[in-house]
C-alpha positions in Angstrom: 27.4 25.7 18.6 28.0 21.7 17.0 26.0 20.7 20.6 23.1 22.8 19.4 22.9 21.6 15.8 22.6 18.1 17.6 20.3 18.5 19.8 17.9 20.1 17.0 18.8 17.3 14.7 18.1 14.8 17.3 14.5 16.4 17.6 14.4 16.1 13.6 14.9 12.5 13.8 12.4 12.0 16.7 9.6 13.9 14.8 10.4 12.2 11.9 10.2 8.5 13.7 7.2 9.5 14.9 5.5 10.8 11.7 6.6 7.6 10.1 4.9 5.6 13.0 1.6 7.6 12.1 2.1 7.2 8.3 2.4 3.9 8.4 -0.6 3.4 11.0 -2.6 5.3 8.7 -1.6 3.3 5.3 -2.9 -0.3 7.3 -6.1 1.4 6.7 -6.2 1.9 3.6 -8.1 -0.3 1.0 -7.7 -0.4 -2.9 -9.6 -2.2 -5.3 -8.1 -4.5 -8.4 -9.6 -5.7 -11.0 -9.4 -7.6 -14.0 -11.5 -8.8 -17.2 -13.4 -5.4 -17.0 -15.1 -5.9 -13.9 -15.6 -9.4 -13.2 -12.9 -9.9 -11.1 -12.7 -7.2 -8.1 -10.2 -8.2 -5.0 -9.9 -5.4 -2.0 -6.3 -5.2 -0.5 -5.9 -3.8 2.9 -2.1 -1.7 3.5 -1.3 -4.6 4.7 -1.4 -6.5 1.2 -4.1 -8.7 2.8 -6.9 -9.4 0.8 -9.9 -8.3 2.4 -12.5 -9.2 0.0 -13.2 -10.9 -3.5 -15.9 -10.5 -6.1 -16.5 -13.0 -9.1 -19.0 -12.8 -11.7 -20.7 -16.1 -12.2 -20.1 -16.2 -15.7 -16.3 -17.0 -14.7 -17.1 -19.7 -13.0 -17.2 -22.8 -15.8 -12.8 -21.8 -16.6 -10.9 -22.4 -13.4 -8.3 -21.7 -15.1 -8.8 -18.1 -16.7 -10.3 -17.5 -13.6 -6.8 -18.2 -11.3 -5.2 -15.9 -14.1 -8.0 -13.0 -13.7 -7.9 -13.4 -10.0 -3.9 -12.8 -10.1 -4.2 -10.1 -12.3 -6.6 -8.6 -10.0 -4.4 -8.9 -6.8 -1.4 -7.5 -8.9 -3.4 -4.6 -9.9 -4.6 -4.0 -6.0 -1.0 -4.5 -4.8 0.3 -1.9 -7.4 -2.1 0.4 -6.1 -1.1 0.0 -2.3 2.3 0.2 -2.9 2.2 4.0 -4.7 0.4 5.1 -1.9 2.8 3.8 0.8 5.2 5.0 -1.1 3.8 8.6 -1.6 2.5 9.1 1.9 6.3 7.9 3.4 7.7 10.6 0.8 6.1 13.1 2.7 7.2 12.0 6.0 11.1 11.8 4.0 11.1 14.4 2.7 12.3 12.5 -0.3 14.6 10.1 1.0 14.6 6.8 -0.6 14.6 5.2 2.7 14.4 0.9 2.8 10.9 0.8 4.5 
């Protein structure tokens, strides 16, 4: 009986391994969008966290400084956004878990 409960278990684990594998091949493509001062600031963030593309309004332009602050702010906000999806996608796979990946 304890040999059949492990060899279903084992299974489990298998099917979950390899759901996780396809989760997190499907979260790499994923792409979210931050931005910042309404709009003028837009950065694209892959599932990887790589930044995949950037849109500045000229008017930003003249304050290099406000500017590195909106871009950041942007990223933050595109890196928040990944991360709640990975981490609802993998909660599926889990089943709830809080599992360190």
């Amino acid at each position: 009986m304890f040999k059949g409960g492990m060899v279903e278990m084992m299974k489990k684990a298998k099917q979950m391994q390899e759901d996780m594998k396809s989760v997190q091949e499907e979260i790499k493509l994923i792409s979210c969008r931050g931005e910042s001062a309404s709009g003028a600031v837009k950065i694209d963030l892959n599932g990887d966290y790589k930044v995949t593309n950037i849109e500045l309004d000229n008017s930003l332009l003249s304050d290099k400084e406000m500017l590195g602050d909106l871009i950041m702010i942007a990223i933050n906000d595109a890196s928040s956004q990944v991360s709640t999806i990975s981490k609802e996608k993998m909660k599926n796979v889990t089943g709830g878990l809080n599992l360190p990946f």
